[in-house]
C-alpha positions in Angstrom: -22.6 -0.9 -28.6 -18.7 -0.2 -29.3 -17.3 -2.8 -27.3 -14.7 -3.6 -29.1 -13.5 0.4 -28.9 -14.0 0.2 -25.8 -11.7 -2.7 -24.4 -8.7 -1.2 -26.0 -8.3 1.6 -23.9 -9.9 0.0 -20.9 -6.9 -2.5 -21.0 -4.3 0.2 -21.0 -5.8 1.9 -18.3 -5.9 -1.8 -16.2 -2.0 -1.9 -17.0 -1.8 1.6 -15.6 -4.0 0.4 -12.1 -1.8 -2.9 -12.1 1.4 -1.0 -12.2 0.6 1.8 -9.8 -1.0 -1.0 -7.7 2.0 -3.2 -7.4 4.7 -0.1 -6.8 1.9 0.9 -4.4 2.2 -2.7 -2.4 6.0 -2.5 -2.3 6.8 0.6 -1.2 4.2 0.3 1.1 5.4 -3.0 2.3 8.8 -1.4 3.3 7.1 1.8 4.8 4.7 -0.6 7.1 7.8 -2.6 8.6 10.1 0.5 8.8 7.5 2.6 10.7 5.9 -0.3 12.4 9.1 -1.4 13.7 10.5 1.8 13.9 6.9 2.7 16.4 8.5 -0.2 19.1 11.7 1.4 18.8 13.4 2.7 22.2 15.0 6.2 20.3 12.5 8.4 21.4 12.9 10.3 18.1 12.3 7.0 15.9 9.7 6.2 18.0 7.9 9.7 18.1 8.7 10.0 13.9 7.2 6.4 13.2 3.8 7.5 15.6 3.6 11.2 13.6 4.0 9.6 10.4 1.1 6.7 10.8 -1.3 9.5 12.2 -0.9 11.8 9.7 -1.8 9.6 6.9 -4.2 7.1 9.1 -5.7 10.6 10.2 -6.2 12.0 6.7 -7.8 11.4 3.5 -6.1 9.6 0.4 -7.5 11.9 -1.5 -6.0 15.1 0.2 -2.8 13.3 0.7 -2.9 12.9 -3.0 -3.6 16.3 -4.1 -1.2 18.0 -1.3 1.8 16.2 -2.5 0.7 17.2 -6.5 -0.2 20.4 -5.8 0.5 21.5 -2.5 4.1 20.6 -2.4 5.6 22.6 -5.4 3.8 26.2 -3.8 4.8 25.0 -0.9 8.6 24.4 -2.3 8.5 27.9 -4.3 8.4 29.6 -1.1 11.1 28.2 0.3 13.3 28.6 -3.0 12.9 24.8 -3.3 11.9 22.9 -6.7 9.4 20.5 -5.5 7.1 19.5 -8.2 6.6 15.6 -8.5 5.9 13.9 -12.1 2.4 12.4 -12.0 3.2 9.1 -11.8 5.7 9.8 -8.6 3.1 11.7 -6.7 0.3 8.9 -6.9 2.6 6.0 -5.9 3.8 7.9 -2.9 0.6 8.9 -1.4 -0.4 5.3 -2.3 2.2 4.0 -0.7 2.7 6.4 2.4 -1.1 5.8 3.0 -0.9 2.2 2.9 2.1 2.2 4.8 0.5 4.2 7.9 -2.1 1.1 7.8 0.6 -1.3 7.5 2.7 0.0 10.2 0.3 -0.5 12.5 -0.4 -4.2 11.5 3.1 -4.7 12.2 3.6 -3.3 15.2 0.7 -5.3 16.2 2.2 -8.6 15.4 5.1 -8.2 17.0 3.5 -7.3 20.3 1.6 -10.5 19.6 4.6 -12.8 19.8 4.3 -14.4 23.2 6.4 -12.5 25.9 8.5 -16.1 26.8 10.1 -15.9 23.2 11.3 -12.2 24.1 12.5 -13.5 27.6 14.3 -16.7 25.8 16.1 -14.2 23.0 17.2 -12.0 26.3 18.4 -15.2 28.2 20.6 -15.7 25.1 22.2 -12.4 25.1 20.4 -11.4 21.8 20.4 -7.3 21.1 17.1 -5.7 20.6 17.8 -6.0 16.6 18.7 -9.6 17.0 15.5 -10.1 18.8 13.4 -8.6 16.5 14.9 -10.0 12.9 15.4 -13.7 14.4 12.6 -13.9 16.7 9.7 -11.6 16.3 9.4 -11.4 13.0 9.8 -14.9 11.8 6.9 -15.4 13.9 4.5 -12.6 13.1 4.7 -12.4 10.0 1.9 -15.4 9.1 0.0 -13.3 11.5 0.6 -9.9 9.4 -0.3 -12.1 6.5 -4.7 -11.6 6.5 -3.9 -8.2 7.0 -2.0 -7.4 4.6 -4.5 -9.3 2.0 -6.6 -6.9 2.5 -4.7 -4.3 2.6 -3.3 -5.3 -0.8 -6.7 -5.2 -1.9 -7.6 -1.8 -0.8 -4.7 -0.6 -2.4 -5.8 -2.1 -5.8 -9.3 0.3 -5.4 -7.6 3.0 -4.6 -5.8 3.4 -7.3 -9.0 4.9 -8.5 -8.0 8.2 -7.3 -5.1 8.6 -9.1 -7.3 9.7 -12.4 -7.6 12.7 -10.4 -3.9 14.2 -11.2 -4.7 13.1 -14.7 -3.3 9.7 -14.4 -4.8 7.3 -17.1 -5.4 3.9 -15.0 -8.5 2.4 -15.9 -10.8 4.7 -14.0 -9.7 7.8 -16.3 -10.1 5.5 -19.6 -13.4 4.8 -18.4 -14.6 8.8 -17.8 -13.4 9.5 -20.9 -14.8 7.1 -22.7 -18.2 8.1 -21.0 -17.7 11.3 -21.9 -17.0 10.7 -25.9 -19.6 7.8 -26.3 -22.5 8.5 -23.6 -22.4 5.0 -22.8 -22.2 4.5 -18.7 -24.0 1.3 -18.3 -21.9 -0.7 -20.6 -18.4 1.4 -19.9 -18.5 0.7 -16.1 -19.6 -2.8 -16.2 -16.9 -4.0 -18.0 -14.8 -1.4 -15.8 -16.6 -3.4 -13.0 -15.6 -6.6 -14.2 -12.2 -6.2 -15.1 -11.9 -4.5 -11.2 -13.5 -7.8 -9.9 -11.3 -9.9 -12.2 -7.7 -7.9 -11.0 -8.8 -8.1 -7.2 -9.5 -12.1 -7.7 -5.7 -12.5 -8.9 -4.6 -10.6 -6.6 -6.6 -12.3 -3.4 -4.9 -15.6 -5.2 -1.3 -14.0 -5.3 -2.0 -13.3 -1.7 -2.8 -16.6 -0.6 -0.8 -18.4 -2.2 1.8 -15.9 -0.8 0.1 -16.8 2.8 0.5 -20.7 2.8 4.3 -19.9 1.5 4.9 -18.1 4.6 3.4 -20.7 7.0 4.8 -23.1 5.7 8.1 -21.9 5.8 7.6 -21.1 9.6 6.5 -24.9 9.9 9.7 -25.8 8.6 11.7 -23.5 10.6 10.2 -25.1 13.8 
């Protein structure tokens, strides 16, 4: 066996998923409340962007989402005189986080329409704009609800970081198919690629939990 030449690029490709999976989560983040708030909007043309947007990448795959934005994008840009390309790196964490956004979105957007319909009467007895409604009343009390969601979501996000191997990206996925490929070795390659998977989706589920009882609890203290 060559473990020990194995774990040395295995754990630079983990840093590589890690990164791409935490730029992934926060730029998704802010894609999932601008479009999911931006779907209950009353402009027509916020409202009709945000429902396009979550759609078109609910409605297609990551995969080709990836690849149009690496490859697709710059032809499309020559023909219009326009430099387009997008550095490797840039590409996968915005078709990771567009993608996971479109998903997000829409559990926002759900949330809010959870809150119970007496808060939004209350906020409207107190003369609150539509803004002030939904930064000091919706939201303070859907996010704990958003928060399940999003856990899994977060996870999601973690595997399919996978993909981005496929623009030559070297997370852990790529380290691992190249390693197959020089030392012929696939059981023992993607079992520890398995593990150390399993091990970065248990700190994350922690991270998100812990993140969870944060956010009840601070809506327990706000009440």
């Amino acid at each position: 066996m060559h473990w020990s030449s194995y774990l040395e690029p295995l754990a630079h490709g983990a840093w590589v998923t890690i990164q791409f999976t935490v730029y992934s989560i926060l730029f998704g983040t802010v894609c999932s409340f601008a479009f999911g708030i931006g779907k209950l909007s009353k402009n027509w043309f916020i409202r009709w962007f945000s429902i396009v947007y979550i759609e078109i990448f609910r409605g297609t795959s990551l995969l080709v989402q990836l690849f149009w934005l690496f490859f697709a994008l710059p032809i499309a840009g020559d023909m219009v005189g326009l430099d387009l390309r997008l550095p490797p790196p840039v590409a996968g964490v915005l078709a990771l986080s567009l993608n996971l956004g479109a998903y997000g979105a829409e559990v926002v957007r759900g949330a809010i329409q959870s809150v119970n319909p007496s808060q939004y009467e209350a906020a409207k007895a107190l003369n609150f704009s539509s803004s002030q409604t939904v930064w000091r009343v919706a939201l303070p009390q859907a996010i704990p609800e958003m928060m399940p969601s999003f856990s899994n979501l977060a996870i999601a996000a973690l595997k399919d970081t996978s993909l981005v191997s496929l623009i030559t990206l070297t997370d852990l996925t790529f380290a691992a198919e190249q390693l197959r490929n020089f030392y012929q070795d696939s059981t023992s390659i993607y079992t520890i690629v398995l593990l150390m998977y399993f091990g970065m989706a248990i700190v994350l589920s922690v991270i998100m939990r812990v993140l969870e009882f944060s956010v009840t609890r601070w809506r327990g203290v706000r009440r």
